[in-house]
C-alpha positions as CSV (number, residue, x, y, z in Angstrom):
1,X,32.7,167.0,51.9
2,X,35.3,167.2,49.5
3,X,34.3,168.7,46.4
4,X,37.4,167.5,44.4
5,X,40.9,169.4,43.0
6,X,40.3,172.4,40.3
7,X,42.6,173.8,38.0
8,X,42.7,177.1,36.3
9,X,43.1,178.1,32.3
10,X,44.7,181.1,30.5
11,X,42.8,182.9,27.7
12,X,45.7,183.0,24.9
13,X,45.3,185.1,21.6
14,X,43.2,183.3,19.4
15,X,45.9,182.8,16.9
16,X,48.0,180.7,18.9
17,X,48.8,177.6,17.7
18,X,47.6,176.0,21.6
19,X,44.1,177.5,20.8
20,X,43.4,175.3,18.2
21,X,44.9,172.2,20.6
22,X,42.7,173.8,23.7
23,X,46.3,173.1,25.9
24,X,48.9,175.5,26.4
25,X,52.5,174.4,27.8
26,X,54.2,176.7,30.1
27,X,57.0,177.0,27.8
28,X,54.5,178.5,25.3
29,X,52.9,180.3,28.6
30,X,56.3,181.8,29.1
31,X,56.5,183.1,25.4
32,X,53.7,185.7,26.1
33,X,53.3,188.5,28.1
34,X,50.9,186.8,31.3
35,X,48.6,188.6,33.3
36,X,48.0,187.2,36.5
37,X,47.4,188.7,40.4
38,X,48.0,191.0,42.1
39,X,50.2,189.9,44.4
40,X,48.6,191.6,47.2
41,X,45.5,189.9,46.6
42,X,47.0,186.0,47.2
43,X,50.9,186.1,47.7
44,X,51.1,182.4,47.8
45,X,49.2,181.7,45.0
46,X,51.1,184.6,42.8
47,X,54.3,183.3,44.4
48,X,53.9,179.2,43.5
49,X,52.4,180.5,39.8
50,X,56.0,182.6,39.1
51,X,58.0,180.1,40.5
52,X,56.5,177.5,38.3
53,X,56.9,179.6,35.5
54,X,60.6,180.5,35.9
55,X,61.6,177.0,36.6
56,X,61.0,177.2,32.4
57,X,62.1,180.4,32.0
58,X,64.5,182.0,34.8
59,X,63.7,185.4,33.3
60,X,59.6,185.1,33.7
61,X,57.8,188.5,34.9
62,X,54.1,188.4,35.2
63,X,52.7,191.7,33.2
64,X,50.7,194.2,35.2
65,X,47.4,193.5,35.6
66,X,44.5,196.1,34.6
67,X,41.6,195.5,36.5
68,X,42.2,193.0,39.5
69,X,38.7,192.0,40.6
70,X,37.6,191.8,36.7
71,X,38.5,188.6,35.0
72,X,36.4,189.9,32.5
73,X,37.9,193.3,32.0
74,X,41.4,191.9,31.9
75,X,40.7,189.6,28.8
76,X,38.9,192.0,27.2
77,X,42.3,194.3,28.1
78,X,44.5,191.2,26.9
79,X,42.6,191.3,23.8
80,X,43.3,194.9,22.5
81,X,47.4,194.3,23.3
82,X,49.8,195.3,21.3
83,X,51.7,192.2,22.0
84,X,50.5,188.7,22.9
85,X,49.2,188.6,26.1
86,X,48.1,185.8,28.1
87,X,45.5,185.7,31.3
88,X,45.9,182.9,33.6
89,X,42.8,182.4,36.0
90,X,42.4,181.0,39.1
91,X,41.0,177.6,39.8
92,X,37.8,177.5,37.5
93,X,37.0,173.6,36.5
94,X,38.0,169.9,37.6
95,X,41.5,169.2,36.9
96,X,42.2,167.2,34.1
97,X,38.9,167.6,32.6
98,X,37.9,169.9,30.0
99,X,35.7,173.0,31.0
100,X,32.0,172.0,30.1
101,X,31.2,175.9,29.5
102,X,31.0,178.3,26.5
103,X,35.1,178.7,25.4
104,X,33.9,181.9,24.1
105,X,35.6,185.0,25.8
106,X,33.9,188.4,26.8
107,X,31.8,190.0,24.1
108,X,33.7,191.3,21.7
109,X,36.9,190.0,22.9
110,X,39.1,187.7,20.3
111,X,40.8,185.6,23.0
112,X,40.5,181.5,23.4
113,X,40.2,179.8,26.9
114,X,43.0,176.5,27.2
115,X,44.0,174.3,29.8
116,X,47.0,174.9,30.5
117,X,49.3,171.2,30.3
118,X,50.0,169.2,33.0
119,X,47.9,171.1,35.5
120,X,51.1,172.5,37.8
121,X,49.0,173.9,40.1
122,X,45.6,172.8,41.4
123,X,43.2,173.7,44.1
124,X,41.2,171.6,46.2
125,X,37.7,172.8,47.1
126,X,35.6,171.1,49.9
127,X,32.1,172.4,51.5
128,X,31.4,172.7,54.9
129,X,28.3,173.3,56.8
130,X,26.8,173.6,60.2
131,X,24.4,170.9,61.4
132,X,22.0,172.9,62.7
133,X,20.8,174.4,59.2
134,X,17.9,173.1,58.2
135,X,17.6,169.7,56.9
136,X,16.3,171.3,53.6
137,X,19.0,173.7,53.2
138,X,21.9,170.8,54.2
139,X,20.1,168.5,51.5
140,X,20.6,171.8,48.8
141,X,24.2,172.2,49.9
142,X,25.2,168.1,49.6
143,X,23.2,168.0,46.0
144,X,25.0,170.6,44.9
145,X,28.6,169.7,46.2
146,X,27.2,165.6,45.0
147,X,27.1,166.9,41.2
148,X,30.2,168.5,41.2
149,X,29.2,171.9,40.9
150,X,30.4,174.6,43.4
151,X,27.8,176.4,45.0
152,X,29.2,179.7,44.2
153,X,30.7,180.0,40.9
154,X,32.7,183.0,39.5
């Protein structure tokens, strides 16, 4: 079952003037120091991301990246920059939608969540299961996948 395509969003400084429109171009991506990776974690997905970001700006460099496993921790790192700094996410909501959680970053954090325009890259998400779970349990899993929420979140 086919769960739909998902895009991801940057948390930007919250003085930008794309936090106030909730959209960020990459031009205006490219402006700012990005964190985003590592590379060793998902080559192809680091790889697309740069090359999409120096088709605008030849020059792009993603900035190193804190705490890999922690979106958390690296927007609460992006936060306390000395200059602005960007974290772009993976795929997190349904493209071309706007997120319908809290915009609000980690406690304590001043950073704003945007889409980021035109949605360059998207994922597609899909469920799969085994027919001989339970009836129950395949009933949970097709709810769940039905509304449009992914099982696991995160």
């Amino acid at each position: 079952m086919s769960l739909g395509e998902f895009e991801p969003e940057a948390w930007i400084p919250p003085g930008h003037p794309a936090a106030r429109r909730r959209v960020i171009t990459l031009a205006e991506l490219t402006r700012l120091d990005v964190m985003h990776g590592p590379r060793g974690a998902r080559p192809e997905i680091y790889d697309a991301w740069l090359a999409v970001l120096r088709s605008v700006d030849p020059g792009f460099a993603f900035a190193d990246q804190p705490f890999p496993q922690s979106l958390p921790l690296t927007i609460a790192f992006a936060a306390t920059a000395s200059r602005p700094t960007a974290v772009l996410s993976g795929p997190r909501h349904p493209a071309g939608q706007p997120a319908d959680w809290p915009d609000q970053a980690p406690e304590g954090c001043e950073m704003a969540r945007v889409r980021i325009a035109q949605a360059p890259l998207t994922a597609n998400a899909g469920l799969v299961w085994n027919g001989d779970l339970p009836r129950q349990l395949q009933q949970i899993l097709f709810d769940t996948a039905d509304g449009g929420q992914p099982a696991c979140a995160g």
